[in-house]
C-alpha positions in Angstrom: -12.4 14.3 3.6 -15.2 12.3 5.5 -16.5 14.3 8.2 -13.3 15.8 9.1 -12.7 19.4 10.1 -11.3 21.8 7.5 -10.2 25.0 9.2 -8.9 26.9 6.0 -10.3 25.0 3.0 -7.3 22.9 3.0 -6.1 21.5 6.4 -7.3 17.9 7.2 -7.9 17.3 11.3 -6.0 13.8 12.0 -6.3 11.5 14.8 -3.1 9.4 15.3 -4.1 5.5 16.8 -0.7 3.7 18.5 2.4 6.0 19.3 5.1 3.0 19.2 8.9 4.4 17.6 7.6 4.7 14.3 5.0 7.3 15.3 8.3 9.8 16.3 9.2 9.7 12.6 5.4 10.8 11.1 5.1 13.2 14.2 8.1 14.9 12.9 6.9 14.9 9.3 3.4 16.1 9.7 4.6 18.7 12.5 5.4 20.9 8.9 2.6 19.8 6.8 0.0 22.7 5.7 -2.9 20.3 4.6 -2.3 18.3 7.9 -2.8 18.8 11.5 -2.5 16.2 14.4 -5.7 16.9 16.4 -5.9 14.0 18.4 -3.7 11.1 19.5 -4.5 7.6 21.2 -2.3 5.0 23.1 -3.0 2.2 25.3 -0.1 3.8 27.3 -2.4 6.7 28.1 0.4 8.8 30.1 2.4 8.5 26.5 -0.7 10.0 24.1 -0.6 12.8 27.1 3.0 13.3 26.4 2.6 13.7 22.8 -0.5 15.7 22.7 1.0 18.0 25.2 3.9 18.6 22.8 1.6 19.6 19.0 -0.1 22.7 20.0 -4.2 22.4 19.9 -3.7 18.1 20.4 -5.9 15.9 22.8 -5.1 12.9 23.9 -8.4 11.2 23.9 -8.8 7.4 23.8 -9.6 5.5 20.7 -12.9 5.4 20.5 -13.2 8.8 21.7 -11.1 9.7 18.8 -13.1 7.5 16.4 -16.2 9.2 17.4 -14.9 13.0 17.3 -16.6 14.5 14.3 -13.6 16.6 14.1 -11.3 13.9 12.9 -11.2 13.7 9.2 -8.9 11.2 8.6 -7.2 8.5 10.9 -3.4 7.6 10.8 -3.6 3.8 12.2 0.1 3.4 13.6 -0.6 0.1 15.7 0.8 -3.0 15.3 0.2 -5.5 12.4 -2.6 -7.9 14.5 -4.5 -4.5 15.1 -4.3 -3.0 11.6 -7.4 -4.1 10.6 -9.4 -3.6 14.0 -8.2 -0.3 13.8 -9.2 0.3 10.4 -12.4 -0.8 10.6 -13.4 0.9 13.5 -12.3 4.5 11.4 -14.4 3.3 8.6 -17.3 2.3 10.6 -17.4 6.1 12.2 -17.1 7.0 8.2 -13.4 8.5 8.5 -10.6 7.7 5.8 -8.1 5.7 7.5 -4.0 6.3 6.0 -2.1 3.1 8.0 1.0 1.2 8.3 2.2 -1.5 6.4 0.8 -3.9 5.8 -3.0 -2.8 4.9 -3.7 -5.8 7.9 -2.0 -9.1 9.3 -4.2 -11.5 6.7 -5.2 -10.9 3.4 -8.7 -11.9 4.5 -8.9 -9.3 7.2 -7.5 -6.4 4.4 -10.0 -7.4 2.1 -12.6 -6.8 4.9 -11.2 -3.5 5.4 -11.3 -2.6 1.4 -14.9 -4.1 1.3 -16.0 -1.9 4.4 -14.5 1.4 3.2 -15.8 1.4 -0.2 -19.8 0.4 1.4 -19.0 3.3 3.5 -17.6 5.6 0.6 -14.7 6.3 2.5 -10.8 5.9 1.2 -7.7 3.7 2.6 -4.3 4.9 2.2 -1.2 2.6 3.2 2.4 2.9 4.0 5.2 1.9 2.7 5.5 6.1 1.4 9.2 5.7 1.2 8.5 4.9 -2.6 7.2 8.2 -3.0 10.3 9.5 -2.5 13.2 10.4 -5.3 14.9 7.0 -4.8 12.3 5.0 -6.8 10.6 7.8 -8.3 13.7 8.3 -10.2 14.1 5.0 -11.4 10.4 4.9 -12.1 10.9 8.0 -14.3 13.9 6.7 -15.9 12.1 3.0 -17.1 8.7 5.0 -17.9 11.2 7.4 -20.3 13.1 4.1 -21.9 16.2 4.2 -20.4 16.3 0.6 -20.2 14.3 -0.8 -22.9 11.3 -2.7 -22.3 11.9 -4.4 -18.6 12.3 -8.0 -18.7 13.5 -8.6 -15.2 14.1 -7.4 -11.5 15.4 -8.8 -8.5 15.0 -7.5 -4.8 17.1 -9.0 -1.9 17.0 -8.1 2.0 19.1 -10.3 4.3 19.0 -10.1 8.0 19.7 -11.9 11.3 16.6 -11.1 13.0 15.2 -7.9 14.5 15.3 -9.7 18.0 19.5 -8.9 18.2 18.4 -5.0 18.6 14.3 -4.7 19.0 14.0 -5.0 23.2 10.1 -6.5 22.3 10.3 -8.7 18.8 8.0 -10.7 19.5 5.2 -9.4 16.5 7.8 -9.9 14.1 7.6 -13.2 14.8 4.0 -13.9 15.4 1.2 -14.2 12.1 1.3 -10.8 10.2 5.0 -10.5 10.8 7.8 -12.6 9.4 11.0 -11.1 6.9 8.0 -11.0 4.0 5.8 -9.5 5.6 7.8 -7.3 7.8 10.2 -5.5 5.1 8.7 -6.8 1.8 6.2 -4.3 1.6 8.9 -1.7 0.9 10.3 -4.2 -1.8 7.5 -5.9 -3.2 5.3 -2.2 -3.7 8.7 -0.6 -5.2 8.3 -3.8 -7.8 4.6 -2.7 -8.9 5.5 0.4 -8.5 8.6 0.7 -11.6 7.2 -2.6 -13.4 3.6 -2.7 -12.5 0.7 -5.2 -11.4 1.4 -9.0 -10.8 -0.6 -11.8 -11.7 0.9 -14.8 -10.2 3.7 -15.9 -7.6 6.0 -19.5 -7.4 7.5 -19.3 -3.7 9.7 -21.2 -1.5 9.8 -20.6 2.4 12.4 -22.2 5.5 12.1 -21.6 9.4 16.1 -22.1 10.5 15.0 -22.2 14.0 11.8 -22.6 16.4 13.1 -19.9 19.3 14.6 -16.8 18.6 16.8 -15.1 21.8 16.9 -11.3 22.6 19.8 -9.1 22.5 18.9 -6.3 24.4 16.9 -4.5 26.3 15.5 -5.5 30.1 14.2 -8.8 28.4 17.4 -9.9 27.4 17.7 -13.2 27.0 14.6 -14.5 27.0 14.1 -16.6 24.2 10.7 -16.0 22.2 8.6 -18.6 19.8 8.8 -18.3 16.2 5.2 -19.1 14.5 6.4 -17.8 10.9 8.9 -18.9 7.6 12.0 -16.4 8.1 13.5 -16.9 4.9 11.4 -16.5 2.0 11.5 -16.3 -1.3 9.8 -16.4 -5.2 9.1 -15.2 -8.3 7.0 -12.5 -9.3 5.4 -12.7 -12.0 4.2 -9.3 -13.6 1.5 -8.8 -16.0 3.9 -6.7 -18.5 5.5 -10.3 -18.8 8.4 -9.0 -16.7 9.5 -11.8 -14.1 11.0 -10.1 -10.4 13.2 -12.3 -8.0 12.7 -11.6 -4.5 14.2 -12.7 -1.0 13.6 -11.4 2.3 14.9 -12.8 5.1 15.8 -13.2 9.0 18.0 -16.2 8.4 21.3 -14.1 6.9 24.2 -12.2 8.8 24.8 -9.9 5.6 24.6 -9.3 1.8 26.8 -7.3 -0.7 23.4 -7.3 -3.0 22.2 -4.3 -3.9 18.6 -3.5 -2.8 16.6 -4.0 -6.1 18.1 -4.3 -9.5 16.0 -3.7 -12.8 16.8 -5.6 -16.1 15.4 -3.8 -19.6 16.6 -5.4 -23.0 18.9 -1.6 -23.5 20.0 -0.9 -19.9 20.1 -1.9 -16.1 19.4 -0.2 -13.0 20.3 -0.1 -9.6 17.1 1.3 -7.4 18.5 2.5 -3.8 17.2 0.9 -0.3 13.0 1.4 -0.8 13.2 1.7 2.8 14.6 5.3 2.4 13.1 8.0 0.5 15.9 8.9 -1.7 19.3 7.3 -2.6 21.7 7.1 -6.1 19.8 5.7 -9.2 22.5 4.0 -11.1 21.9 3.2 -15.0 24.0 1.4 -16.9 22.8 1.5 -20.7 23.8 -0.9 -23.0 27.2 -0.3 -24.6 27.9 2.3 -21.6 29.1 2.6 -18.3 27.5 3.2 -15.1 26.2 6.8 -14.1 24.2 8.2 -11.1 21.1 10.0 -12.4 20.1 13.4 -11.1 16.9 13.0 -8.8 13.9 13.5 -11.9 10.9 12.7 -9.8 9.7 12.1 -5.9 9.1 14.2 -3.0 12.7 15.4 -1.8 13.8 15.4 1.3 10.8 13.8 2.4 9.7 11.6 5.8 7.2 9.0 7.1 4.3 11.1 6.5 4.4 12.3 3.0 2.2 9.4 2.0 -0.3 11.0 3.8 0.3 14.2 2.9 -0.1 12.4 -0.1 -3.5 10.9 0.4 -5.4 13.8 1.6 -4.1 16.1 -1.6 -6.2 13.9 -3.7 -5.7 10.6 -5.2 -3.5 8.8 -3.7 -0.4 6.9 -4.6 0.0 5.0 -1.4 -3.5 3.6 -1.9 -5.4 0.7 -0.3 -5.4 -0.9 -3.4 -1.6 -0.9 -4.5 -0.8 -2.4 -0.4 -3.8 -4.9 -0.8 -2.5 -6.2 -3.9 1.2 -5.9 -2.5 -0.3 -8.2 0.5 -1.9 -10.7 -1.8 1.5 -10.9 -3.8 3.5 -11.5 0.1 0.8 -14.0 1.5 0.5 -15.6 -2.3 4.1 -16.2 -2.1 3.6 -18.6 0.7 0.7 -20.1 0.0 2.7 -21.3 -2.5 5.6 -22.1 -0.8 3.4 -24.7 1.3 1.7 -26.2 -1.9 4.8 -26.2 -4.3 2.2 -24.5 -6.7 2.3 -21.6 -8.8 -0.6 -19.1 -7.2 -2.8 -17.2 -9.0 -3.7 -13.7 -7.6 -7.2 -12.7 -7.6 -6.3 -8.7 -7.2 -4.3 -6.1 -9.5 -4.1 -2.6 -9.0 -3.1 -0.1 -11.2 0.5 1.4 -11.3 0.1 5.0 -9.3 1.1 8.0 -11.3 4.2 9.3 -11.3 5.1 11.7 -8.7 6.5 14.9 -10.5 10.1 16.0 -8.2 8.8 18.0 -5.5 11.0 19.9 -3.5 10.3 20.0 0.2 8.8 23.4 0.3 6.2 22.8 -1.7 5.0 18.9 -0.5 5.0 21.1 2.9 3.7 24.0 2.0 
């Protein structure tokens, strides 16, 4: 790793930016991690990063540039909201560190294409959530179409229907604001499972609606107070794979509920159902031609794995959850309504290659 301290040959110093509710589930993740140690955390609520840091043995809370400037701090876990994902990043890259975020890689696809551009001048690596597809959910159905289960894939679709994250979020307002949106928001989990079992894409169609201007929140001490909506909450398109495969996707804030399953996968011998991508494991159902439907046994993916694992991943070696894969998954979700404003088929200028398959790990050993 860049610069980072390596106390055994093996363990990578990390330096955790923004400790919102996400950063609970990667705390407990990497708190049993061998190759990972939390070394330094940073909030603008400086009385939480104390909290934290006084609960992870051998942790400082520092501020963020104090962390960015520690030489001891090999890599840099960038937990912050959307708007600052690429603020964040950058400033990681520009103190030479490799930089493992959340989704998505940054709130434009301008700004993540800055933060790609910087990190390979500074020969340093990006890593990017969604990890849940590391998991055996669509590991397993990975594994299944790579062994031809299915046939050749022809077609996939991948649905998420919601009312809006302001009837239980207390403070909704990003989700609403540029960078967030249902698309950007939840279809990184979708859209990255896509290239992930059927590969690259190399054009989008799209269609986009706003139902309503104001949204109202449910909860919380701001209850009631209604908030501005500056993004499309129902979107949806057509993917349009390089393989020739075509993938039908719909995320959206405008629904009460769906009976659709999460993602379905189409071959010309078989179908499968691919559990919630924003999970880590789940049933793989495959229905081959002339059959019936059966649950597959988990055959690949970290088990019983957490937020986290990606970058457990990423410092192992190469990693799946690269910056590539989530800036090509980001010019897919902001393709997708560039063409819903022009009515035109958009042409994407990225690809990224399809990540290796993970072999099924059990927990023990993605721990160590």
């Amino acid at each position: 790793m860049s610069g980072g301290r390596v106390t055994d040959g093996t363990v990578t110093d990390v330096g955790i930016v923004g400790l919102g509710v996400i950063s609970r589930q990667y705390l407990d993740t990497l708190a049993g991690a061998a190759s990972v140690r939390v070394a330094a955390v940073a909030d603008l609520d400086t009385a939480r990063a104390e909290a934290v840091a006084a609960e992870l043995p051998g942790c400082r809370a520092l501020t963020t540039d104090e962390l960015m400037a520690d030489p001891a701090i090999g890599a840099v876990l960038n937990l912050t909201i959307p708007a600052a994902h690429a603020e964040v990043a950058l400033a990681a890259i520009a103190h030479g560190k490799d930089v493992f975020g959340e989704k998505p890689l940054a709130a434009t696809f301008a700004d993540a294409v800055r933060v790609m551009d910087a990190a390979t001048a500074a020969g340093v690596r990006v890593g990017s959530a969604p990890d849940t597809v590391l998991g055996t959910g669509v590991q397993t159905a990975r594994a299944a179409i790579d062994e031809g289960l299915i046939g050749r894939p022809v077609s996939a679709s991948a649905t998420w229907i919601s009312a809006g994250h302001e009837r239980w979020h207390p403070q909704p307002d990003f989700y609403y604001r540029e960078g967030g949106g249902p698309m950007l928001d939840m279809g990184p989990y979708y859209v990255t499972s896509l290239v992930q079992l059927l590969g690259p894409v190399d054009s989008v169609s799209g269609a986009a609606s706003r139902s309503r201007d104001e949204r109202v929140i449910g909860s919380g001490p701001r209850a009631g107070e209604s908030i501005g909506v500056d993004v499309d909450t129902h979107v949806t398109g057509i993917l349009h794979h390089t393989s020739g495969a075509l993938s039908t996707v719909t995320m959206s804030f405008d629904g009460v509920r769906s009976t659709a399953v999460p993602i379905e996968v189409h071959g010309i011998d078989g179908s499968l159902v691919v559990p919630d991508p924003n999970s880590f494991d789940g049933d793989v159902q495959l229905h081959p031609a002339g059959g019936e439907w059966q649950t597959l046994e988990p055959a690949a993916g970290y088990a019983d794995a957490g937020r986290g694992v990606g970058l457990i991943d990423f410092v192992g070696g190469p990693s799946r959850a690269s910056g590539a894969v989530a800036l090509h998954v980001l010019e897919i979700m902001t393709a997708l309504a560039a063409s819903a404003a022009s009515g035109v088929r958009e042409q994407l200028t990225t690809t990224a290659e399809r990540p290796s398959l993970v072999p099924l790990t059990p927990a023990e050993a993605w721990r160590g």
